[in-house]
C-alpha positions in Angstrom: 112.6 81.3 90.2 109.8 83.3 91.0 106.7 81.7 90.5 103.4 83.9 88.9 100.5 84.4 91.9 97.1 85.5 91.5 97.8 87.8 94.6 100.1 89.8 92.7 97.3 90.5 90.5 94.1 93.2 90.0 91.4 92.5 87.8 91.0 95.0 85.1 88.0 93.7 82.9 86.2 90.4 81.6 85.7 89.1 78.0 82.5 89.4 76.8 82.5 87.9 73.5 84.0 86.5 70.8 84.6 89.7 67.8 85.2 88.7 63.8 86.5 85.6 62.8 90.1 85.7 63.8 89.9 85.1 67.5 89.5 88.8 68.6 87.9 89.9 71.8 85.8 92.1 73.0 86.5 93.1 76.7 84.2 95.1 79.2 87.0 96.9 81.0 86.8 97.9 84.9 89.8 100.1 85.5 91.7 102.6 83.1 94.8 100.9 82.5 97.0 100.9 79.2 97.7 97.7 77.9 101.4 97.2 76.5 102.6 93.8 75.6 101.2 91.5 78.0 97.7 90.5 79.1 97.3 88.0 81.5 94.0 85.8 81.7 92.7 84.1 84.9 92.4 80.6 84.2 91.6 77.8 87.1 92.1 80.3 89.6 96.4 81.3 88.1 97.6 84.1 86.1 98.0 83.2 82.4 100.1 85.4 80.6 99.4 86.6 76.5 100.9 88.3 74.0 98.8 91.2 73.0 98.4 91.6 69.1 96.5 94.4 69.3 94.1 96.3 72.0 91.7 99.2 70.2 89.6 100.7 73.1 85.7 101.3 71.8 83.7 104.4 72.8 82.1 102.8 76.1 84.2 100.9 78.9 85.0 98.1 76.4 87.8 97.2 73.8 88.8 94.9 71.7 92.1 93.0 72.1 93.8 90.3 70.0 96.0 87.9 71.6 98.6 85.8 70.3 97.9 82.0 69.5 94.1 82.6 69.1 93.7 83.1 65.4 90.4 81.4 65.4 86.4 81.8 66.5 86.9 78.8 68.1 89.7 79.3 70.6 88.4 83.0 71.3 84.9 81.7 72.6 86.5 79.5 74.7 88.1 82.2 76.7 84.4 84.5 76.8 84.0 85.2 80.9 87.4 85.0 81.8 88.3 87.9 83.8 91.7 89.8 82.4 94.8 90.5 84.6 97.3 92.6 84.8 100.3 92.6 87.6 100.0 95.1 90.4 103.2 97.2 90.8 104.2 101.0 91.8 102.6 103.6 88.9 104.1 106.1 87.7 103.0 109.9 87.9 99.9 110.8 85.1 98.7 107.1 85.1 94.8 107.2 84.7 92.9 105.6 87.5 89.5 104.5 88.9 87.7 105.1 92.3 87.6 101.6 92.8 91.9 101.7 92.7 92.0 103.6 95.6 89.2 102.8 98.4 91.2 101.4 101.2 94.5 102.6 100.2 96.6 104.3 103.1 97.4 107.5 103.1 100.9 109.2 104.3 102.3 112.5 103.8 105.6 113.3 104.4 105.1 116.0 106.4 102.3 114.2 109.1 102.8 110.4 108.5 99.4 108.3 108.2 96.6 110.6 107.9 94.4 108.3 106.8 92.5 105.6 104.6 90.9 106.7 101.1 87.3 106.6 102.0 86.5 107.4 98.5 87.2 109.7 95.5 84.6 113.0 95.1 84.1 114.2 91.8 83.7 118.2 91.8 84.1 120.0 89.0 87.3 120.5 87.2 88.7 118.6 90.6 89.0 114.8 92.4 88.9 115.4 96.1 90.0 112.0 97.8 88.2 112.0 101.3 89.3 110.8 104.5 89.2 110.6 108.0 91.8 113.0 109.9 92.1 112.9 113.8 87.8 112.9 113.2 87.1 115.1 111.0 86.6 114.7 107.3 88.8 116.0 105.0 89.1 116.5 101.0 92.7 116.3 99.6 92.9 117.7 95.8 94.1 114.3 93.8 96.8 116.1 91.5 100.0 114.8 90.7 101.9 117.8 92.6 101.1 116.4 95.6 101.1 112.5 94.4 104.9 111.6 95.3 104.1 107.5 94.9 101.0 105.1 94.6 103.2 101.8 95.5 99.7 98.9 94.6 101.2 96.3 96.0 101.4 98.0 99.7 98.3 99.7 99.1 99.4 103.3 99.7 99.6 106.5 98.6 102.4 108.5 99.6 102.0 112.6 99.7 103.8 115.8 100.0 100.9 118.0 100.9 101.5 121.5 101.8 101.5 122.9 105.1 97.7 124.0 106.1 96.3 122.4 103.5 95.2 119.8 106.2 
């Protein structure tokens, strides 16, 4: 059996406060992810898995989120500063991510092999440019799913199919 790590982990956001009456949440999230049906809380150092009742994202970087077995004010505050989980894994094409995903991340194209390590992601507008270092000079590769084959997390890399010249 295959026992939960915290290495097999990112951390996506932190509970702030308590919300309501009925043990609701409200989390200060770090990363874009969706939530489905399981959250996981990092309690004495582990990965704690939840059911999620419910997860309502609010207009800023926050959301509240309702977990199963805390139905009271009570129980929620004693969860407040907890950071909140979720298990690293390979995403799928049209996932939403965050600069802070990628820096580090390897980068491979099919084509040339390792070209590089994501320095960072450039916001221009209506583009992302991810930048790296190729044989010493800097380049800007347009971050669009066409030529996004695979993100695999738990490797840390990003595999391409960049066109010829682009590079």
């Amino acid at each position: 059996m295959k026992s939960i790590a915290r290495k097999d982990f990112i951390a996506v956001g932190t509970i702030d406060k308590t919300h309501g009456t009925k043990g609701e949440l409200r989390i200060t999230l770090s990363s874009n992810k969706q939530f489905k049906e399981w959250a996981f809380l990092e309690i004495q150092g582990k990965p704690v898995p939840f059911k999620i009742v419910s997860f309502s994202p609010t207009f800023d970087d926050g959301a509240l989120l309702k977990l199963n077995t805390i139905d009271t004010i009570e129980q929620a505050s004693s969860f407040v500063g907890y950071t909140l989980l979720l298990p690293k894994g390979k995403r799928q094409k049209g996932e939403v991510y965050s600069e802070d995903d990628f820096t580090g991340f390897k980068l491979v194209d099919e084509t040339l092999g390792n070209i590089g390590e994501v320095e960072s992601i450039e916001e221009f507008p209506n583009q992302l440019l991810i930048k790296t270092t190729y044989k010493g000079n800097e380049v800007l590769i347009p971050a669009v799913e066409a030529f996004i084959e695979e993100i695999d997390e738990a490797e840390r890399v990003i595999y391409l199919n960049l066109p010829e010249g682009l590079i």
